[in-house]
Each structure stands twice: as C-alpha cells, then as structure tokens.
N, C-alpha and C positions, 0 to 999 in steps of 0.2 A: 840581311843575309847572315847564316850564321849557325851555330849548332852548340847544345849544351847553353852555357850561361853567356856566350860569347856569340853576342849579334853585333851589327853594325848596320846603320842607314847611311847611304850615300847618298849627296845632294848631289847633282849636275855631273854625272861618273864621266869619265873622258877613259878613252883606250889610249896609252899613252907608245908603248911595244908589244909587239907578240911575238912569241919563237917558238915555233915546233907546229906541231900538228897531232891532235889525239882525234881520231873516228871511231866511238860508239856510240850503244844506243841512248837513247834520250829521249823524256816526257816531258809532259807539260800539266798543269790540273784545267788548261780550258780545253784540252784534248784526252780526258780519261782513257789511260788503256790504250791510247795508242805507242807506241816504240818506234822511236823512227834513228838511223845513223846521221848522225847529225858530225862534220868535219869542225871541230875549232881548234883554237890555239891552245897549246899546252900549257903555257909561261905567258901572263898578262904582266904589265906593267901599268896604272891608273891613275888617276887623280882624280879627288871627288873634295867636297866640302861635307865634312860629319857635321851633328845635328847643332852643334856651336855656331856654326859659321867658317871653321877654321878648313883652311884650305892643307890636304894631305895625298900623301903618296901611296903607294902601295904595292906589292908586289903575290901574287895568286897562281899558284901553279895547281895540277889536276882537276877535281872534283869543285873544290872551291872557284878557280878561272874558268872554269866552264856553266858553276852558277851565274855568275857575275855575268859574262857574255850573254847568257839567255835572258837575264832580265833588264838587261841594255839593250839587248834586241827589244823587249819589250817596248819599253822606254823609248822607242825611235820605230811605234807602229810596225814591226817585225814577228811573226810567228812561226817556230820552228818547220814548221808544215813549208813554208818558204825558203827551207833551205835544201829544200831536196827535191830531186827530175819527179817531173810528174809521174811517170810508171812506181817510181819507189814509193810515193805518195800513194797511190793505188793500192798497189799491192799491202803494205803496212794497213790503211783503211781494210781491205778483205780481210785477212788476219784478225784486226780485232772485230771486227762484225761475226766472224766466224768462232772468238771464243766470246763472245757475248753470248750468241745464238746457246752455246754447249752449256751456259750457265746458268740459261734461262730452264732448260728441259731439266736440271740436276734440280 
C-alpha cells in the first residue's frame, strides 16, 4: 500500500482501533466501474509485521485507512460488494451496466 516512492507491505495486518466513520464511494479492480458507498472507519489503529519480520504499529486516517480496510477485507475472503443491502448492490450494478452500455455505442 502506498503512493509516490512510499509503499509498504504488511504481513498478518490486525485492526487494532477504529474511531469515526467516513461513507463514500468506493471501487474495487475485481469490479471495474462499479462505485458502491461503502461505511468504514476513519481513524485505524494496526499492527502488522513489515517485510523483516519486525513486528509494528501504525496509525491511518482517510483515504489511506480506508485502503488498508479493503485489502484486509480482502485478506479475510471479504469483497466490497458484501458490504452493502442488496438493493444498493443492484442498483450500483444497473448504473454501471448502463454507462457501459453508452460507451459501447460512443
């Protein structure tokens, strides 16, 4: 995870706190094009082992705690698509079916 020259791998990521709540939208690349509102934590709190072995902490607020959460979802058989009422689920699927559809005739 990571951006610019500043990545990081986490071994065995654990949720250690969460405080708050931020709800937008959110993708995925095994669901192209879809957007779905997805509710997570604002403020994470972690522990992971980097690629040493060394056991660390860590602290992730917005855009970054919110990467981290979806790919720990990942990581524990989890996909965004499961975090939302079926109808919402729907509805988001018709959506992008429907700008697919507009981009195929363009």
């Amino acid at each position: 995870m990571g951006h610019d020259d500043n990545y990081v791998a986490f071994f065995n990521p654990k949720l250690l706190t969460t405080t708050g709540e931020s709800h937008i939208i959110e993708g995925c690349l095994s669901f192209p094009l879809l957007g779905l509102h997805i509710t997570r934590a604002q403020l994470i709190t972690v522990e992971y082992h980097d690629f040493t072995g060394t056991k660390r902490e860590a602290t992730f607020s917005g855009i970054s705690a919110r990467c981290f959460q979806h790919e720990l979802d990942h990581m524990n058989g989890i996909v965004y698509t499961q975090r939302v009422k079926p109808m919402a689920l729907q509805m988001g699927v018709k959506k992008r079916n429907k700008m697919l559809k507009n981009l195929r005739i363009k």
